[in-house]
BAFI-3210 file (N, C-alpha, C; in Angstrom, 3 decimals, decimal comma, padded with zeros to 6 digits):
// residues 68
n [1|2|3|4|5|6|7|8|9|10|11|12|13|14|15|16|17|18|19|20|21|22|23|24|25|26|27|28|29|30|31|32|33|34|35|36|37|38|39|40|41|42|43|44|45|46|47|48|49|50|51|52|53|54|55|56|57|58|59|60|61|62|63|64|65|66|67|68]
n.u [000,847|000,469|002,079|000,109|-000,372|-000,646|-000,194|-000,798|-003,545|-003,425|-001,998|-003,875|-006,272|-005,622|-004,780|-002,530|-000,522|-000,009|001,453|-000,294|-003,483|-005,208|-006,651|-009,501|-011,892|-015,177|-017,351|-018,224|-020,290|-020,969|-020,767|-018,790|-017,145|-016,584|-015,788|-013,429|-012,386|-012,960|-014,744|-017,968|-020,224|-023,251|-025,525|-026,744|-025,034|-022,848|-019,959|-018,629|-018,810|-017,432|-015,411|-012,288|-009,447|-010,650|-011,550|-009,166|-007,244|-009,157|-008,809|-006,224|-005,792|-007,599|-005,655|-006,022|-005,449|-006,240|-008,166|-011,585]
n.v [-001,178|001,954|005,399|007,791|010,962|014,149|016,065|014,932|015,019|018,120|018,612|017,460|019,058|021,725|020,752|019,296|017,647|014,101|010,424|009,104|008,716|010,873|009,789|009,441|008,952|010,491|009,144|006,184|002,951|001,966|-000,124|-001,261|000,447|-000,388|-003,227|-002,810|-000,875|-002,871|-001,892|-000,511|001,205|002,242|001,540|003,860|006,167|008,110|007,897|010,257|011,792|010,263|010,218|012,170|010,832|008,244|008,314|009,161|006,998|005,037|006,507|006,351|003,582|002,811|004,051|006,733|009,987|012,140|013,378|014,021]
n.w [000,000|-000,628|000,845|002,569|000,686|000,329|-001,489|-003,788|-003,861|-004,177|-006,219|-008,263|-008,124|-008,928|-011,345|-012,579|-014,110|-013,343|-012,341|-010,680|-009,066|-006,511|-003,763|-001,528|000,672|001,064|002,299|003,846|003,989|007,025|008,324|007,354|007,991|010,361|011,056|009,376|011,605|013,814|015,241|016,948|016,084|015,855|013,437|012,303|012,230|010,817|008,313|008,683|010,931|013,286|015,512|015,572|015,632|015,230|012,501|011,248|011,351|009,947|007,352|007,202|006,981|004,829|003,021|002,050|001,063|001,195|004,651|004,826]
ca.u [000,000|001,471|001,489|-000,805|000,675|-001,562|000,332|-001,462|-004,821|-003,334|-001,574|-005,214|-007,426|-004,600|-005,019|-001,254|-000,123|000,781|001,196|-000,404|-004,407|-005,641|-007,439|-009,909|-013,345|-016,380|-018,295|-018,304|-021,001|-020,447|-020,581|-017,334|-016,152|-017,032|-014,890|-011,969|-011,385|-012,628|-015,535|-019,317|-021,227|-024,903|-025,841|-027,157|-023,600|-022,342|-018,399|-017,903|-019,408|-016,752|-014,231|-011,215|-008,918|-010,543|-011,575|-007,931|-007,374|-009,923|-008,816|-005,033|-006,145|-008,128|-004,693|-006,192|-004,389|-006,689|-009,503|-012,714]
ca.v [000,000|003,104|006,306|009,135|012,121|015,288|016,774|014,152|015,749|019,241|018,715|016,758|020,245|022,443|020,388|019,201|015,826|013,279|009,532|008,540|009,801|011,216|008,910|010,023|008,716|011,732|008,434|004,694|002,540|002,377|-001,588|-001,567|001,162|-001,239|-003,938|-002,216|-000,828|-003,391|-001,166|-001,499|001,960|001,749|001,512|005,448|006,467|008,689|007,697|011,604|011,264|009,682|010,773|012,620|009,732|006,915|008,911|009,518|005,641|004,642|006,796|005,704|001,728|002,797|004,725|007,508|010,850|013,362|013,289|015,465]
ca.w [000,000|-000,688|001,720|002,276|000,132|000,295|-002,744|-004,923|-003,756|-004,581|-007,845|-009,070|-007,689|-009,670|-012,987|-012,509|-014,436|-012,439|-012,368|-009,640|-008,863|-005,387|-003,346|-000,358|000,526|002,167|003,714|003,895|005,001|009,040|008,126|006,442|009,100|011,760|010,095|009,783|012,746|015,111|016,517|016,589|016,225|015,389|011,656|011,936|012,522|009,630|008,774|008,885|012,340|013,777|016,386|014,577|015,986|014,564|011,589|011,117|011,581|008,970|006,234|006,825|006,646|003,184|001,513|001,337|000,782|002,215|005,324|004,308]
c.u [000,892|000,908|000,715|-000,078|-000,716|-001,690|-000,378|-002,699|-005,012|-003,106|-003,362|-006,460|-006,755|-004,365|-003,347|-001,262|000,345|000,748|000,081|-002,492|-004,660|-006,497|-008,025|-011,152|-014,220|-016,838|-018,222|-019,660|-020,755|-019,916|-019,177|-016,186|-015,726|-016,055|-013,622|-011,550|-012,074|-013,820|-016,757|-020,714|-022,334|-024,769|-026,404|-025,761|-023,233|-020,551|-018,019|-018,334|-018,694|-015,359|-013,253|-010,159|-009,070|-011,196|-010,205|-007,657|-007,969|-009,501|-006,891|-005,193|-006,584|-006,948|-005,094|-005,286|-004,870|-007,894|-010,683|-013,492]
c.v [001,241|004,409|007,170|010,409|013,539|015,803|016,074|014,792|016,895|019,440|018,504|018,650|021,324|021,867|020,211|017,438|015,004|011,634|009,012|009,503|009,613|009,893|009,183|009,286|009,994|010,391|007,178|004,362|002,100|000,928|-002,103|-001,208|-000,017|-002,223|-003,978|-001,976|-001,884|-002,823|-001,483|-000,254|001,551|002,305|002,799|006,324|007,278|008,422|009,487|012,240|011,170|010,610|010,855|011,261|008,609|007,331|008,752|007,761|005,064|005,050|006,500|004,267|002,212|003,729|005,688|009,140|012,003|012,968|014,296|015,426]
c.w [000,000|000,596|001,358|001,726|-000,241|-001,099|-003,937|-005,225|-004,472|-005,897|-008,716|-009,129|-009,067|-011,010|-013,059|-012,720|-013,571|-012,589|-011,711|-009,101|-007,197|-004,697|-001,950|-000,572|001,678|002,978|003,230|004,450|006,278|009,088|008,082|007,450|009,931|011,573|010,193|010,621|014,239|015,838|016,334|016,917|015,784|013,497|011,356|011,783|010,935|009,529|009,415|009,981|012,951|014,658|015,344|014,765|015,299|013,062|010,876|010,715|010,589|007,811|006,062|006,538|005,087|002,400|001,393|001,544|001,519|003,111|005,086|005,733]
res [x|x|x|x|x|x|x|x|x|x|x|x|x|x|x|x|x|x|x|x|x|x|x|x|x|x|x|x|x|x|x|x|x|x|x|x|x|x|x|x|x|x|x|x|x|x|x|x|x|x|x|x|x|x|x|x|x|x|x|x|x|x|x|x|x|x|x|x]
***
């Protein structure tokens, strides 16, 4: 898995070539959340809901480059 690189996000916003495209998700189903990290909020739960911590946590397990 490769790391989180912000600059991927920025170059992509800025119309800047690059190999490599951005990768972020706004929301998961809580299901999936739940899953991943091990936890067991209720199925109303919004991912973007979620304590910054395991927010943070979730979107480093999925690769992704920026948190929204």
């Amino acid at each position: 898995m490769r790391d989180p690189d912000k600059q991927r996000f920025l170059n992509a916003v800025h119309h800047i070539e690059q190999t490599e495209i951005p990768l972020f998700e706004m929301e998961a189903d809580i299901e999936v959340v739940n899953r991943m990290l091990g936890t067991d909020y209720p199925l109303a739960t919004r991912s973007y809901d979620l304590p910054a911590d395991q927010l943070v946590e979730w979107n480093r397990r999925m690769g992704s480059d920026m948190v929204y």
